[in-house]
N, C-alpha and C positions, 0 to 999 in steps of 0.2 A: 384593494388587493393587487390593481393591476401597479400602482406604484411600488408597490414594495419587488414585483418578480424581478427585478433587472436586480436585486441587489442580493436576495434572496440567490438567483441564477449565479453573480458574483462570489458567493458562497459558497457552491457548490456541495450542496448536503448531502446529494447520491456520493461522494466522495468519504461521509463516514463511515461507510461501510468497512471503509480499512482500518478503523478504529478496533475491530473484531481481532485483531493481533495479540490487541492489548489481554484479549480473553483465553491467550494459549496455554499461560500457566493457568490459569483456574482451573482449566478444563484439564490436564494432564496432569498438573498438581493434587487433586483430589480436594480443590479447595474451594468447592463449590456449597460446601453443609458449615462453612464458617463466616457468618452476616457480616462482621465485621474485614475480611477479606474481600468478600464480594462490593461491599462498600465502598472501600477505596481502588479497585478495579474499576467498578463503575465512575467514579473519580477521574480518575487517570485515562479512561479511555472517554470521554469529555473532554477531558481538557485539552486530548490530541485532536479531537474533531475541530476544538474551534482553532486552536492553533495552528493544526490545516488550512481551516478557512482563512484565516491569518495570510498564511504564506502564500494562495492560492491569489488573494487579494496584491500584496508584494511582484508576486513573478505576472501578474496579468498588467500591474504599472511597467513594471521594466517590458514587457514583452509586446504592449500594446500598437506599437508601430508594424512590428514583424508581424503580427498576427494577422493584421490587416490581411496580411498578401496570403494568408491561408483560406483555402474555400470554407470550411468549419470555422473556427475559428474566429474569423472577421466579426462573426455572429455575436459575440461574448461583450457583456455592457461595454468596460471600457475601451475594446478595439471598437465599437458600433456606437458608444460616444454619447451614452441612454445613462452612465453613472459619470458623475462629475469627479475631477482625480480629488477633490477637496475630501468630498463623502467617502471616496473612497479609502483614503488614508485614515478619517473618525472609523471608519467600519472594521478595517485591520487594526487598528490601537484598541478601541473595543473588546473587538473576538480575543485579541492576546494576550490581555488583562485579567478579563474573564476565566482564560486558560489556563494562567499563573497562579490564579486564586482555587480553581477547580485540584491544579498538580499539590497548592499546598494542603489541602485539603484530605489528600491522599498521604501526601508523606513526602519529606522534605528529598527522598531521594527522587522521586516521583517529579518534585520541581525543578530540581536539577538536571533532569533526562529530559524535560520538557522544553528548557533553556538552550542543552545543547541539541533539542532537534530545531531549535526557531534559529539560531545560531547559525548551523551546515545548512538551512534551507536558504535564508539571508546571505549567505555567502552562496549557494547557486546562483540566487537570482542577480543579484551583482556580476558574476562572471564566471565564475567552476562549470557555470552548468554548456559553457564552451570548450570546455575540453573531457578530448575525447576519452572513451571509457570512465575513467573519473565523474564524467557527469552523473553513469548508470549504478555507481558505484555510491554515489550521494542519495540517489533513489532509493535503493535498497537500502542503507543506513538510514532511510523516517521508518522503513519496517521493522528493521532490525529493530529499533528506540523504543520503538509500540510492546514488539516483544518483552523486552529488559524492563519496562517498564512497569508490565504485567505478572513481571518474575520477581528481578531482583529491587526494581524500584518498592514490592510491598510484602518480600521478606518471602517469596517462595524460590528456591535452588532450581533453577534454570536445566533442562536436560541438555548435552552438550550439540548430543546429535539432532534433537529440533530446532538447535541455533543453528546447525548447520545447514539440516534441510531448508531453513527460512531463508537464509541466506542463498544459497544458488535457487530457493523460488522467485526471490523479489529480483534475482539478475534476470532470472527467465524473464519476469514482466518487464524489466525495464531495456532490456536488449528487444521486448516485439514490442514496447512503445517506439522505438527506435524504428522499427522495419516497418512497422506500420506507419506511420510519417513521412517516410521513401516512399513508400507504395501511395499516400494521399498525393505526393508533392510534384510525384513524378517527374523527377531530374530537376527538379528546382529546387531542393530541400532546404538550400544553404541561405533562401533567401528566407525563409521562414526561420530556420533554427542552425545558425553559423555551424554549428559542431555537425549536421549534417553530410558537409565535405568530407566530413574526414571517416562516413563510415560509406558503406558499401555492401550491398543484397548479400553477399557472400558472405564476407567476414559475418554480418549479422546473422545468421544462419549457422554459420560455425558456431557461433558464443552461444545462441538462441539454444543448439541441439546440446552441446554442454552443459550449460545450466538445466535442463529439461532433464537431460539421464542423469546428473550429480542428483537434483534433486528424489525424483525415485528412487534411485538407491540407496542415498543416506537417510531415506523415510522409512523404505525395508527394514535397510538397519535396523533402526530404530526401532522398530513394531517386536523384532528377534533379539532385540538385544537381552541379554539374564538380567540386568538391572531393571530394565522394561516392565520384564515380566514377572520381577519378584515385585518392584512398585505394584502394578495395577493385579496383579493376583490372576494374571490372565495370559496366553500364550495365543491368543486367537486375533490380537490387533492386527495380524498379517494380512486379516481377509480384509479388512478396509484398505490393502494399497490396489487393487481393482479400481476404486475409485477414481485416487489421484491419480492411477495412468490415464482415465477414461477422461478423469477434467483438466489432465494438461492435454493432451489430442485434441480434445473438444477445444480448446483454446488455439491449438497449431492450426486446425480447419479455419477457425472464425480469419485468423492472421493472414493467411495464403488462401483460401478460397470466398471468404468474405466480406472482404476490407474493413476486418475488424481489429482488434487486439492493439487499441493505444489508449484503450481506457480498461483498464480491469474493475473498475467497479461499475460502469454501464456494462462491458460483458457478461459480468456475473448476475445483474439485477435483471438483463433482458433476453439472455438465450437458455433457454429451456434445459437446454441438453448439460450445458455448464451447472445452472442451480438445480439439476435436479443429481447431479453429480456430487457436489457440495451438499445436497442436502441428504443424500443417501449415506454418504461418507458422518458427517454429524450427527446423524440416529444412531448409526453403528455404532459408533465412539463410544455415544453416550450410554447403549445398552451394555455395551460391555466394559464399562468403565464402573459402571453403575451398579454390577451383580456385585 
């Protein structure tokens, strides 16, 4: 066991947690009581996990020198020099094969959203992910993919306004990945992550508090909209946006009082206050989705 954790670690499989994107139409679509829906859902959101792990394997080769100089960081097989780049590259061809095979599996649109998310990530890791804003903007399109994937990739009609909301959510994460790496690096950023330079506590904070209120408000929206509520037969989704204010806060504390918030899926997996937020907000959903 102890050989396989450095590769396993490489992997990173707290990191499919994001793969739960993929479950937005099911869950809002009403297409949870149709097996054959749910089937290629679960498809599709596999197939991002390992093609995650894919790319996680990608940007941890291109990144492995820089990372070094990171205190966290260094830790990670290939900066720590515990996975060989040989294995590493069979390990990513592997996982993305797999992945290819899982998206067709789902549905041909399914593999081609899966294509173009290994695609925009491969091109991060080569060099996008140096420039500025653009890089955060590439972040948020693997969530956006996960969404679409779960929508239109397996023939359920996307709402407009939770492509929206998702979208200034995943800026919010990737703008306090950002602040959070300032705050680890402290004044050295650029030696860890070049596009560093070019941001600043400030600006991050401005984009960080934008994406923060965008997202609550087009979630509102959302919960009041008349389409909303002739869909779900229910006018009461509004009491679940308590939540999402309580678990983006929860997330602004972790960022600025706990040098946290440059991993959204270890915050979510390990602070109380976050998953019991997401986990109050998804009972809801589901009881009143469900009458």
């Amino acid at each position: 066991m102890n050989g396989l954790k450095p590769y396993l670690k490489l992997l990173r499989p707290h990191q499919w947690v994001k793969s739960g994107f993929v479950f937005v139409g099911l869950l809002f679509g009403h297409a949870w009581r149709d097996p054959l829906l749910v089937h290629s859902v679960l498809f599709a959101a596999a197939a991002f996990a390992l093609a995650a792990s894919a790319i996680y394997v990608i940007n941890d080769l291109a990144d492995r020198e820089r990372d070094r100089e990171h205190p966290e960081k260094r830790h990670r097989p290939l900066a720590a020099g515990t996975v060989s780049v040989t294995k590493a590259l069979l390990l990513a061809g592997a996982c993305l094969l797999s992945a290819l095979m899982l998206a067709h599996a789902a549905s041909n649109r399914v593999l081609l959203i899966v294509l173009v998310y290994a695609g925009i990530n491969v091109a991060y890791s080569m060099g996008l992910k140096h420039v500025v804003l653009l890089d955060v903007f590439i972040i948020a399109a693997g969530f956006m993919l996960r969404i679409l994937a779960g929508t239109l990739g397996v023939g359920i009609a996307p709402s407009q306004w939770l492509l929206l909301c998702g979208l200034l959510l995943t800026l919010f994460l990737g703008f306090a990945k950002r602040r959070a790496e300032l705050n680890v690096m402290s004044g050295r950023g650029g030696s860890h992550r070049k596009v560093l330079d070019d941001y600043d506590p400030v600006l991050l904070d401005k984009l960080i508090g934008i994406c923060a209120a965008g997202a609550i408000v087009s979630y509102s929206l959302y919960t009041v909209s008349a389409d909303t509520v002739a869909m779900h037969g229910t006018a009461n989704l509004i009491y679940t946006v308590p939540f999402v204010i309580y678990g983006i806060f929860c997330y602004l504390f972790l960022l600025h009082q706990r040098g946290g918030g440059g991993d959204p899926a270890t915050a979510l997996l390990q602070d109380v206050h976050l998953l019991g937020a997401f986990a109050c907000w998804f009972v809801t959903v589901m009881v009143l989705l469900g009458r």
